[in-house]
N, C-alpha and C positions, 0 to 999 in steps of 0.2 A: 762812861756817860750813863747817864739815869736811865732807864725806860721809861715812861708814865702809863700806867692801863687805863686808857681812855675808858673805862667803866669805874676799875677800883678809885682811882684819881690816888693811886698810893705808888711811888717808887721803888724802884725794884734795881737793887743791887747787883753788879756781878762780881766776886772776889778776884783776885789771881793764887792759885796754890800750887801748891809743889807735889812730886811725886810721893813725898813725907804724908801730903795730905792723903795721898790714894793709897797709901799705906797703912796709916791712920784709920781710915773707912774701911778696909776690907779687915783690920783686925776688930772693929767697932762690928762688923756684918758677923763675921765670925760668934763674937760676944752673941749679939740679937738673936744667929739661930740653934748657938750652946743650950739658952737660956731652956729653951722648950723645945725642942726640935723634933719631938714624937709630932707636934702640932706644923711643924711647917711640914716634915716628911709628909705627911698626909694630904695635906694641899698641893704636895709639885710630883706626888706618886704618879698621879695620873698625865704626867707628861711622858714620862719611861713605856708608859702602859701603850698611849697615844703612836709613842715612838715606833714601839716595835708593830703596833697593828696598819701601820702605814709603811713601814720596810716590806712587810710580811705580803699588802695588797701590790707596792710593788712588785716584789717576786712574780705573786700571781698573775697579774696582768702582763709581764714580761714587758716592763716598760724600767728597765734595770738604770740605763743612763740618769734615769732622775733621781735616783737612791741617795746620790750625793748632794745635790744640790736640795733637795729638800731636807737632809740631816744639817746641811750648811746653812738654810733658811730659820731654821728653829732661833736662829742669833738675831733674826729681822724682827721676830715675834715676841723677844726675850722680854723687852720692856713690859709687854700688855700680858703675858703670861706674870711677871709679879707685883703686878697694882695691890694685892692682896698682903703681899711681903712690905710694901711701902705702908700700908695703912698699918701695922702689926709694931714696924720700927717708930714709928710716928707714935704711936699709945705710947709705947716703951718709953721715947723719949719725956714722953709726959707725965710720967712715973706710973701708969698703969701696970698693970698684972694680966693684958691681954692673952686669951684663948682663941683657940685656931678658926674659930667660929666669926668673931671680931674682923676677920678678915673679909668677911664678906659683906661686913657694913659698908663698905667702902662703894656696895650695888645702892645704898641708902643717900649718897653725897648729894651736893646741890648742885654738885659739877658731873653728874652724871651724864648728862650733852656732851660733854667734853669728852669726856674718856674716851664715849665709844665713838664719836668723831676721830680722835685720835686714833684709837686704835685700826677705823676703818683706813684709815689712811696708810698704817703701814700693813694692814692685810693686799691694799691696794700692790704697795710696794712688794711684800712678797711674792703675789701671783704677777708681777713683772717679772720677776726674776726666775722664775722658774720657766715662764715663757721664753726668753732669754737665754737659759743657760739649754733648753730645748732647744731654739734655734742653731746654736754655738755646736752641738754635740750632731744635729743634723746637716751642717755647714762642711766638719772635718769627718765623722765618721760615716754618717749617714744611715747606716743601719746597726745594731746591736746582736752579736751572737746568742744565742740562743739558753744559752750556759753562762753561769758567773767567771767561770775558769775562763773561757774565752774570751768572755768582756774583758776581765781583767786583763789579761796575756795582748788582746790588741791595742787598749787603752797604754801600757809600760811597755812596749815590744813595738810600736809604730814610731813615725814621725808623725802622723795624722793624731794619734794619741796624746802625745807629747804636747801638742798644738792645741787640743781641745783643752786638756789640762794646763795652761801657761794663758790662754785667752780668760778659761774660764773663770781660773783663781785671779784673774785682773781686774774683771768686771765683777767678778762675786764682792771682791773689796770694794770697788764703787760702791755698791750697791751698801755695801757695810755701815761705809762711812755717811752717805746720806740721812742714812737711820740713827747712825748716833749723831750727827749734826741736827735732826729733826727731833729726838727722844732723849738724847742725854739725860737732862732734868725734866721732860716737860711734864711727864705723866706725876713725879710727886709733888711739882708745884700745884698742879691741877687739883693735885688730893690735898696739899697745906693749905693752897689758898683761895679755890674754886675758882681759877680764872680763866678766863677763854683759849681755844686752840690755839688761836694766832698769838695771844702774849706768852704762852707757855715756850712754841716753836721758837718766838722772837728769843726769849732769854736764852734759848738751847743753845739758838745760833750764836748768841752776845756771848754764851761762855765758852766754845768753843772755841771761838777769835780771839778771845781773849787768853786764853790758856791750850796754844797747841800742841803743844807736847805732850801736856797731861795729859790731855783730849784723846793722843794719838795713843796714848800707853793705855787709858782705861781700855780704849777698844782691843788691844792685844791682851789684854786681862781678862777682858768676856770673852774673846773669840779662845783663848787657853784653855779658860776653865770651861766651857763648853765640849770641848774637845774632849779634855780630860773624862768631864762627868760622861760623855758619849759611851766611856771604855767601863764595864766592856755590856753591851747592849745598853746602852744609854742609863742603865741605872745609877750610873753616878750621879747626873740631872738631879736627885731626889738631894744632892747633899752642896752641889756647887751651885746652882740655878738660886736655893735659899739665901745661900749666903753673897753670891753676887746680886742679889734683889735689896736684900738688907744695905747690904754694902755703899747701892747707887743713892740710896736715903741718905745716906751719911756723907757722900760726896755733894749733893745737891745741898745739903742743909750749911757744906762750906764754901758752898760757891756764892749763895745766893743769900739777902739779906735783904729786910724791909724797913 
């Protein structure tokens, strides 16, 4: 069934695709950041950089339990970390010759309201979750060794461990899936066709419903490649973050139709 954007007064499509499609996008994403990718390395360098200087202040402050759950949140914020990769695939598509620079026109939009509404929204979402997975690790553990060795060793070596970990990674997935049920597409329709937060969310949600399965696979596709690019000190980020950024343009551009 149609949307209508009670502003655009224009109709808005949802497809139904197949895993082929998500296949399709992520070798299309692949292509995008082949193409130039000294220029996208450059723009997601500074999330490895990011990465390690917040492991690092962890350390320091001896607040270890959240180590993980904030390298696991990086996947909340993934969307609004590559509006920049979106507006990059978008030129491409359009047969430009965009420079790494280009990406940052995207501060330039007419949907600039939008974005950063959006994006405050799952900033909003992330500092739940880490509140959250704070409470969970205070519930079963309660206090944190003093040593990694020791976190580690009662974390894998307890039943209170085991429970923190089995709770956490249940609710970490909630928390997963809200976000991709909220951002799937929103943030590159916002950037193709400056439309408001709530018709971007709405269509997130209408492509969701409409294709679960793929819905369910892309999100074990970012949470992999995330993983992966983590190894080893998050410098992979600089190569899988590009290409799953690229990649979600190209999922969105099959989903959705005007």
């Amino acid at each position: 069934m149609p949307l209508e954007d009670a502003r655009e007064h224009q109709r808005v499509f949802v497809r139904q695709i197949t895993r082929d499609d998500l296949r399709d996008a992520l070798d299309k994403g692949a292509h995008d950041f082949f193409q130039k990718p000294t220029h996208v390395v450059f723009l997601v360098a500074i999330y490895p950089i990011v990465a390690l200087v917040l492991s690092r202040l962890t350390f320091g402050y001896e607040i270890l339990p959240i180590l993980f759950p904030l390298a696991a949140g990086f996947a909340l914020l993934g969307p609004v970390a590559a509006i920049g990769l979106y507006e990059l695939s978008r030129r491409r598509e359009k047969g430009e010759q965009p420079s790494w620079y280009d990406a940052f026109k995207v501060l330039q939009s007419p949907a600039l309201k939008s974005i950063i509404g959006l994006g405050a929204i799952l900033a909003v979402v992330f500092v739940l979750w880490l509140a959250v997975a704070w409470l969970i690790f205070a519930a079963t553990l309660g206090a944190a060794p003093p040593s990694v060795t020791g976190f580690l060793g009662v974390v894998f070596t307890t039943a209170e461990g085991w429970t923190m970990m089995i709770i956490g990674n249940l609710v970490g997935a909630l928390f997963a899936f809200v976000v991709l049920v909220i951002s799937w597409i929103s943030f590159p329709m916002i950037i193709d066709q400056h439309v408001d937060v709530a018709t971007a969310v709405k269509t997130s949600l209408r492509a969701v419903v409409g294709n679960p399965v793929p819905a369910i696979t892309w999100g074990l596709i970012v949470v992999a490649g995330l993983v992966l690019g983590s190894l080893p000190l998050f410098v992979g980020l600089a190569i899988t973050l590009p290409v799953l950024g690229h990649a979600t343009w190209h999922v969105y551009r099959k989903l959705v139709s005007f």
